[in-house]
C-alpha positions in Angstrom: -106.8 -93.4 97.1 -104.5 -95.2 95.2 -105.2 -95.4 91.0 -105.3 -98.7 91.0 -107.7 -99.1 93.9 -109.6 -95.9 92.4 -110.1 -97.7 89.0 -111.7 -100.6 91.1 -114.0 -98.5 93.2 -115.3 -97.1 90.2 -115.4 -100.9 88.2 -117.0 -102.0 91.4 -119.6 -99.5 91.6 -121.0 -99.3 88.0 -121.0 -103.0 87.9 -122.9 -103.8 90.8 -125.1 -100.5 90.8 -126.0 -100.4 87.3 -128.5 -102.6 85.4 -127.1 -101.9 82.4 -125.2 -105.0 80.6 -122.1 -102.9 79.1 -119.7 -101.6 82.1 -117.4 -98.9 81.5 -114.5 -97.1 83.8 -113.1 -93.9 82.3 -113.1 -93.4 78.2 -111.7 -96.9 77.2 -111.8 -100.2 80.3 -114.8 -101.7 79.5 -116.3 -105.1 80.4 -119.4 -107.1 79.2 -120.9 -110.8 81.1 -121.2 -112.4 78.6 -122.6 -115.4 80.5 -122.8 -116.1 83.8 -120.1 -115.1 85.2 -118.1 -115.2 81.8 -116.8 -111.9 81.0 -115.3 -110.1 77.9 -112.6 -107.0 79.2 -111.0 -104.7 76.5 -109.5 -101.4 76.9 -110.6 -99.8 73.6 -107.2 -100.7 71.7 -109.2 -104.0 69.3 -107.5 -106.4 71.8 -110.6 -108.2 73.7 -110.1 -111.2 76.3 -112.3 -113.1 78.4 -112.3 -114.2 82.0 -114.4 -116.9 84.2 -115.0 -116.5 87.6 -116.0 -119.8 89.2 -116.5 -121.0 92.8 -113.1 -122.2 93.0 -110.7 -119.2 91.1 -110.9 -117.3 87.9 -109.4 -118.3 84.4 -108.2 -115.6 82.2 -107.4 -115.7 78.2 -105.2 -113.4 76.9 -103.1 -110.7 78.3 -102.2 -109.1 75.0 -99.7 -106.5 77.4 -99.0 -105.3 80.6 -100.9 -102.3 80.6 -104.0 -104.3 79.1 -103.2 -107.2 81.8 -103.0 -104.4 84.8 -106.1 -102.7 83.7 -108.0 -106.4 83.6 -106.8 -107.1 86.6 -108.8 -104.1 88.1 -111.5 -105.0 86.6 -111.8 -108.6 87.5 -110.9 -107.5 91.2 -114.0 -105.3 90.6 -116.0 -108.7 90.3 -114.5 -110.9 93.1 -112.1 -111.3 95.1 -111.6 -115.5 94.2 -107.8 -116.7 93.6 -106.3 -116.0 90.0 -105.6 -119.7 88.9 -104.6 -119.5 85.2 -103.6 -117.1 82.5 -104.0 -119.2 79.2 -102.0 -117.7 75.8 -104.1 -118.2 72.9 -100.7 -118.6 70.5 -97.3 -117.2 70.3 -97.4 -113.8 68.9 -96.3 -111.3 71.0 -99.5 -109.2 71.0 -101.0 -111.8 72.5 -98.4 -113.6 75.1 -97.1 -110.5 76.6 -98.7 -109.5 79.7 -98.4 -112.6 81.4 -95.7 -111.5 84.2 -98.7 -109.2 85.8 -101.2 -112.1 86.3 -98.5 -114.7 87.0 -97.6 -112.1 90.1 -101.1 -111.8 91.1 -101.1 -115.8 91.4 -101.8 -117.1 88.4 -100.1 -120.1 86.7 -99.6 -119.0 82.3 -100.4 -121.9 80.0 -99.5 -122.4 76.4 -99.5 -124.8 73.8 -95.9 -126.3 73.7 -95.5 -125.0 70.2 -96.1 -121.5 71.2 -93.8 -121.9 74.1 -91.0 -123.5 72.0 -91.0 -120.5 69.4 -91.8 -117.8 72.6 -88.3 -119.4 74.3 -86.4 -118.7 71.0 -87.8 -114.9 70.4 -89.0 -113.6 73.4 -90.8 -110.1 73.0 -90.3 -107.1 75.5 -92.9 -108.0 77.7 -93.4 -111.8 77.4 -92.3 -114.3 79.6 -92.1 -118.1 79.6 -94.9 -120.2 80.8 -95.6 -121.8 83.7 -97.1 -124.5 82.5 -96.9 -125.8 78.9 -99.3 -128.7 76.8 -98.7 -130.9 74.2 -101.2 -132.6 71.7 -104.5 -131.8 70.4 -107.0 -131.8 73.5 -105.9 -130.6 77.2 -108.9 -130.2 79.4 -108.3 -128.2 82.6 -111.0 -128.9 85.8 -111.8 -125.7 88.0 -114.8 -127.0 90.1 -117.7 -125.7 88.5 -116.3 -125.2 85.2 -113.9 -126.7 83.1 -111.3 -125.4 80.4 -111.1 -127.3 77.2 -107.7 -126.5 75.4 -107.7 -127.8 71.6 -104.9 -127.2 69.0 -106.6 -127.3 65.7 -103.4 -127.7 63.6 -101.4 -125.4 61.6 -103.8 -122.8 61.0 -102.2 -119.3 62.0 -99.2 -118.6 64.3 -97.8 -122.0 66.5 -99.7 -123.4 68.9 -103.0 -121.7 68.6 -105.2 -122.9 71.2 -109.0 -122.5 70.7 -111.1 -122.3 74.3 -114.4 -123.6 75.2 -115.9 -123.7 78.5 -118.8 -126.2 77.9 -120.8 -125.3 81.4 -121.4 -121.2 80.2 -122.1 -122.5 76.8 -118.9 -120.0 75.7 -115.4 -120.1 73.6 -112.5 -117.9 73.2 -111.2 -117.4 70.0 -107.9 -116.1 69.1 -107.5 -114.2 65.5 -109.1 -116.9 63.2 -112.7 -115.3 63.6 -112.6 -111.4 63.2 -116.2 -110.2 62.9 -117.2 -107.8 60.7 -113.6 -107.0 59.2 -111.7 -108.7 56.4 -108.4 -110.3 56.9 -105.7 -108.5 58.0 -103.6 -106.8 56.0 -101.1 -109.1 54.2 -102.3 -112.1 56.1 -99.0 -112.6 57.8 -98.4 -116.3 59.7 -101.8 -117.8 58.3 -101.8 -120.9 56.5 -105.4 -119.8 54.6 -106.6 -123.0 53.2 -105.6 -124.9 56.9 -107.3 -122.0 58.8 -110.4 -122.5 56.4 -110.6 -126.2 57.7 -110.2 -125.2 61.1 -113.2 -122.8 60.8 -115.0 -125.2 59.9 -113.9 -127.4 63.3 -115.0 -124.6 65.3 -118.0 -124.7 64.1 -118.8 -128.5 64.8 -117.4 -126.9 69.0 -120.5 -126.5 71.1 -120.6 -122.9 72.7 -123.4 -120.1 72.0 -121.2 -117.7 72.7 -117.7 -116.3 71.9 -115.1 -113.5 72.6 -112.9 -113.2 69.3 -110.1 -111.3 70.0 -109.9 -109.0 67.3 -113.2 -107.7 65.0 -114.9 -104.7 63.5 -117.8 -104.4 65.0 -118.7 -101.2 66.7 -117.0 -101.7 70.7 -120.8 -102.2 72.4 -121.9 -104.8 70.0 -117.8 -106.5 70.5 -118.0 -106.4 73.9 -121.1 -108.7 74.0 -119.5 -111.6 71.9 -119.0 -113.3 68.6 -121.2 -115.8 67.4 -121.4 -118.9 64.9 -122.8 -116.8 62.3 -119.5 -114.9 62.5 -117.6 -118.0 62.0 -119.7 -119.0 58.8 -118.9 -115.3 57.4 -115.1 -116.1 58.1 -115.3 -118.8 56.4 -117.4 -117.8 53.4 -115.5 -114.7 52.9 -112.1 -116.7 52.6 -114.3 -118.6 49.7 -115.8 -115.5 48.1 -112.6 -114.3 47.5 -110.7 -117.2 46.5 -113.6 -117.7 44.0 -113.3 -113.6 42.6 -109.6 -114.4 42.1 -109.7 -117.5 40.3 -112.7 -116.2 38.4 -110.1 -113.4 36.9 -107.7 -115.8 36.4 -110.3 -117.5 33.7 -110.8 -114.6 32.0 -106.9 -114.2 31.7 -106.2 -111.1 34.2 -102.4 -110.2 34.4 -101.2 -111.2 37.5 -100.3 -108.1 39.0 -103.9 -106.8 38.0 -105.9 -109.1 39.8 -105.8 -107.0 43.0 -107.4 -104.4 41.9 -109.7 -106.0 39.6 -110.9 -108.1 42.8 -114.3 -106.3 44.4 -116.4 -108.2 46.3 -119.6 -105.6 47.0 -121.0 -107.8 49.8 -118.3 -107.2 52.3 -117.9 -103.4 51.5 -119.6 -102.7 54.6 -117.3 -104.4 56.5 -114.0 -102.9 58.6 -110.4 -102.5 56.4 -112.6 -103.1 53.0 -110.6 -99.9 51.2 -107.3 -100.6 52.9 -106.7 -104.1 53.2 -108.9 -105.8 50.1 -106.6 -105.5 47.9 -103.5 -107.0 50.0 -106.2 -109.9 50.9 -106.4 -110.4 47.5 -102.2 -110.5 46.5 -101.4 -113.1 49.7 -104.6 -115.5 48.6 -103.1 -115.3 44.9 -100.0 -115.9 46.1 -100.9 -119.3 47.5 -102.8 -120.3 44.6 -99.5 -119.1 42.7 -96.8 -120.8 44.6 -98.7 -122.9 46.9 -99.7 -122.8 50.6 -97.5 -120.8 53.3 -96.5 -121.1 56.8 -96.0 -125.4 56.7 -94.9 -127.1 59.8 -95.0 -131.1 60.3 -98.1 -131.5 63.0 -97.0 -131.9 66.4 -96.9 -135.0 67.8 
């Protein structure tokens, strides 16, 4: 028996022979329906995607990389056996729009926002590849029967083209990098706009799902698998405040610049994954702004 068809027999027999909601195949390939028949896959690296499986095909978002896409792949075969129809790329950044080549050559069509694929064209990564089908705009809605995709750019935010998912019939969303539950931002914040992304937080929250996979977050891999909720994307939001408010509340009482990061400590969010390592660089880009002013800036795409 072949290891790819081995890795399915196994998928295929835990999921259908086990009435236990978390599936798991070997140490890390795990998958979680999250609704019916919405599904969050992740193979233990922090990268999580989502797949739909409708009467007509299935809809996958994200492919991070080819050895996550292959591994997905598996698993969704586990599942059914309906027609791959669409591969959809959260953003441009690499870690996300690599992979795509696996599911475009099991029949699936990749989508991005035209933003994304503009930037992907001029730095292609190792493993990306261009997309087959590119968008424009704010709103894109994509019909597949029983289900629809609803693709909406939210502005400039984090990376280009960043694409937030909801499919309104399973009540779920996908969400790329701008809700990460349970862990503070990462590291030096690189390719976030914060005060956009803080707005678009709170557009996502006006969205109408009960339900989300977030791509990235700190919660133990169980409790990830089953999904992100609102009350993740008010935390989001309401850390981004908390700290803008610690900062500005040391530059009052006349902090040195270069002190403020350590002086920042926010004892609510101690609990909460990267706290020790990454606080502090938190603290220096969200200074930074209020410093020299905002960073990325873009015009809004037409």
């Amino acid at each position: 028996m072949s290891g790819y068809l081995g890795r399915a027999v196994v998928l295929a027999t835990i999921v259908l022979g086990s009435v236990a909601p978390v599936f798991a195949a070997g140490e890390n390939v795990r998958l979680h329906e999250i609704s019916e028949g919405v599904y969050s896959f992740t193979l233990g690296e922090g990268n999580y995607s989502m797949f739909v499986v409708g009467e007509d095909g299935v809809a996958v978002f994200d492919t991070f990389h080819s050895g996550h896409a292959q591994e997905m792949l598996v698993a969704i075969r586990s599942v059914t056996d309906k027609p791959l129809k669409y591969a959809f790329h959260s953003h441009n950044h690499w870690d996300h729009a690599s992979g795509g080549q696996v599911l475009k050559d099991a029949g699936a069509q990749t989508v991005m926002h035209a933003l994304a694929a503009e930037w992907l064209a001029a730095h292609p990564g190792r493993d990306t590849t261009p997309p087959d089908m590119v968008w424009t705009g704010d709103r894109r809605d994509i019909d597949m029967g029983d289900f629809t995709v609803e693709m909406r750019y939210l502005g400039l935010n984090h990376g280009l083209g960043m694409t937030v998912f909801t499919i309104p019939e399973r009540r779920v969303a996908y969400i790329a990098d701008l809700v990460t539950p349970n862990r503070v931002m990462f590291a030096v914040v690189p390719d976030f706009n914060i005060g956009e992304w803080e707005r678009s937080l709170g557009e996502i929250l006006e969205l109408e799902f009960d339900v989300a996979v977030c791509s990235h977050n700190g919660l133990p891999a169980d409790e990830a698998l089953k999904g992100c909720t609102r009350e993740h994307v008010e935390e989001e939001r309401q850390f981004i405040r908390d700290l803008r408010a610690a900062i500005l509340a040391e530059f009052e009482k006349g902090t040195g610049f270069l002190d403020v990061p350590k002086a920042v400590r926010l004892s609510q969010y101690e609990h909460w994954a990267f706290y020790d390592e990454w606080l502090e660089m938190n603290t220096l880009r969200l200074m930074t702004d209020l410093w020299m002013g905002p960073f990325p800036w873009y015009p809004d795409a037409e």
